[in-house]
C-alpha positions as a Markdown table, in Angstrom:
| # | Residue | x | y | z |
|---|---|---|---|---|
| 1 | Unk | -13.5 | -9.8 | -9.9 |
| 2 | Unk | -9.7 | -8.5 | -10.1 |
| 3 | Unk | -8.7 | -6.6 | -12.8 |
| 4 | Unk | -7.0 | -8.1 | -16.2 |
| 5 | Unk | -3.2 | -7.0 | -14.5 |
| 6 | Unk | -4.2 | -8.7 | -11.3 |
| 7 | Unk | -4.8 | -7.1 | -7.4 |
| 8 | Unk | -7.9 | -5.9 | -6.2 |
| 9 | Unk | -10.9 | -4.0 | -7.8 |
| 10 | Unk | -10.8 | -0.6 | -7.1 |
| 11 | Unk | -13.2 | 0.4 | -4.2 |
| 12 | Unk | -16.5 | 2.2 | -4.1 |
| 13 | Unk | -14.8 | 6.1 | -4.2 |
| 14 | Unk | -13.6 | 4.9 | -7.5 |
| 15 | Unk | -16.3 | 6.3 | -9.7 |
| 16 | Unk | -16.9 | 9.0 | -6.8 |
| 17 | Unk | -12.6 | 9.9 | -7.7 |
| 18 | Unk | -13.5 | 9.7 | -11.5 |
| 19 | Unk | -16.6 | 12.0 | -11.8 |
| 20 | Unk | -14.3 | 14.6 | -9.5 |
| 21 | Unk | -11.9 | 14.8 | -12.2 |
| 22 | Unk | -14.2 | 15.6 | -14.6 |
| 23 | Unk | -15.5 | 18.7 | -13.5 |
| 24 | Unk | -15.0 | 21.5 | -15.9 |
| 25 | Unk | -12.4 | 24.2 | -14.5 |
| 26 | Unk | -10.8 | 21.8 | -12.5 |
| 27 | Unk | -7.0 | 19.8 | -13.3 |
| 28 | Unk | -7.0 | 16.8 | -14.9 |
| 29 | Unk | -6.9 | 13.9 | -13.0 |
| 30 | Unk | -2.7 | 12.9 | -13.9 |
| 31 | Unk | -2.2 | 16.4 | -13.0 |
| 32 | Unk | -3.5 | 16.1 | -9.4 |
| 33 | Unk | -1.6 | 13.2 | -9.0 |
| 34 | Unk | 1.5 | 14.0 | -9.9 |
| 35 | Unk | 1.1 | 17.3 | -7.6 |
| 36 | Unk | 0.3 | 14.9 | -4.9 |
| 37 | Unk | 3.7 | 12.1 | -5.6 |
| 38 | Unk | 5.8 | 15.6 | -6.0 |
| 39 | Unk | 4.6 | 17.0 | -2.3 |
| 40 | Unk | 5.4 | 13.6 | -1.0 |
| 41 | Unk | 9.0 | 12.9 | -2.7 |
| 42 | Unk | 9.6 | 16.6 | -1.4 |
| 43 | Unk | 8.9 | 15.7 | 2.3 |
| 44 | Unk | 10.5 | 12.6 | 2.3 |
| 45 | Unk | 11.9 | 11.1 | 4.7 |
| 46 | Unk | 9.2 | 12.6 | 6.4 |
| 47 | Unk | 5.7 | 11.5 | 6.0 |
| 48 | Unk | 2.7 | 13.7 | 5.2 |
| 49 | Unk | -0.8 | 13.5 | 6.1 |
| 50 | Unk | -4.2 | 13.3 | 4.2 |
| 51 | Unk | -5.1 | 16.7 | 5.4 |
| 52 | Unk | -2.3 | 18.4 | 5.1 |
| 53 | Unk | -1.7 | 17.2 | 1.4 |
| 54 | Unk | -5.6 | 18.0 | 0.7 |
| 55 | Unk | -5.2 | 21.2 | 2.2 |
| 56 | Unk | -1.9 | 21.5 | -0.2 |
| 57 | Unk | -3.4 | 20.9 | -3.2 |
| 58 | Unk | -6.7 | 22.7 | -2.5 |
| 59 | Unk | -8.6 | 21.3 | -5.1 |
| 60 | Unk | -11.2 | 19.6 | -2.7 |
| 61 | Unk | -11.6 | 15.9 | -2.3 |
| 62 | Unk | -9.0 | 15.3 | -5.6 |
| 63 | Unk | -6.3 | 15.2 | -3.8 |
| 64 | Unk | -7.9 | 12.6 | -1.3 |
| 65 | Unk | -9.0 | 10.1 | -4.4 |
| 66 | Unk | -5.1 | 11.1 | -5.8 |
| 67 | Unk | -3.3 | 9.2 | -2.4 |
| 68 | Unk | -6.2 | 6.6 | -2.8 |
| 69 | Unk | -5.2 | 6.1 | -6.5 |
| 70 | Unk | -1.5 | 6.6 | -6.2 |
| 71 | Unk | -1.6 | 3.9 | -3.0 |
| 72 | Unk | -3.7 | 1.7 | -5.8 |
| 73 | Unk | -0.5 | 1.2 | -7.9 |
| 74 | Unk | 2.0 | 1.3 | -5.5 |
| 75 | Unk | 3.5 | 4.2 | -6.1 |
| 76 | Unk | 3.0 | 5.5 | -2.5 |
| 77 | Unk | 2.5 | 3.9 | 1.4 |
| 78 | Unk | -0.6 | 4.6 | 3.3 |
| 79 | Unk | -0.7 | 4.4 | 7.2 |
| 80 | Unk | -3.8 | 5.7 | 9.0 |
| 81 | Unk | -3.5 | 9.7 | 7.5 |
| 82 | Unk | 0.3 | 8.9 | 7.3 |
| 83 | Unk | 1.4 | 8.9 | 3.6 |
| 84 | Unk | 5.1 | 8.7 | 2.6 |
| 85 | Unk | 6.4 | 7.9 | -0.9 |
| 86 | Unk | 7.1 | 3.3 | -1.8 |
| 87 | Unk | 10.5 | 2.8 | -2.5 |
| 88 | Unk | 9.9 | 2.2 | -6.1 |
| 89 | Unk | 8.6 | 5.9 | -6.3 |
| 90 | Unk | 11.9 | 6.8 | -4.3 |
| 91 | Unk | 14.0 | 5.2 | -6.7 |
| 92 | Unk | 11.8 | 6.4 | -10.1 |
| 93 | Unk | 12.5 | 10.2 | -8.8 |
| 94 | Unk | 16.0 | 9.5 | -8.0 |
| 95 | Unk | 17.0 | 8.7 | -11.8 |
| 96 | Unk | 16.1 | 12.6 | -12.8 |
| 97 | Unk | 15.3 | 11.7 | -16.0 |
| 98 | Unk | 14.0 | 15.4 | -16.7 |
């Protein structure tokens, strides 16, 4: 069954993603992820990997479920361990709206 804003279901690793982030001591799960989008927009053009942005963020497998999520909604591009930023996500940190 697709969710109520269409696509696809989230996979198995959802829940697995969700009880990670709950985990007392550790940052919330937004946090993760926008550490994760920031490493990427920073190394664009060029793409990261999986391991090298787990390794980054060194909070075990949340940063792993963050590119999983952040691929989810399109925010970034996901090729083998390859992960670069969607153009959307290109254009969104372009505006500077801090």
């Amino acid at each position: 069954m697709a969710p109520a804003g269409g696509g696809t279901p989230p996979g198995p690793w959802h829940k697995e993603c969700d009880l990670l982030m709950h985990d007392q001591g550790t940052p919330s799960k937004g946090a993760v992820q926008r550490a994760v989008l920031s490493l990427v927009l920073d190394a664009h053009p060029d793409p990261l990997t999986i391991p090298a942005i787990a390794s980054e963020i060194d909070q075990g497998d949340a940063g792993e479920c963050a590119v999983r999520e952040l691929v989810g909604v399109g925010l970034l591009e996901c090729s083998g361990i390859r992960v670069r930023p969607s153009a959307a996500a290109v254009h969104f940190d372009s505006l500077e709206l801090s």
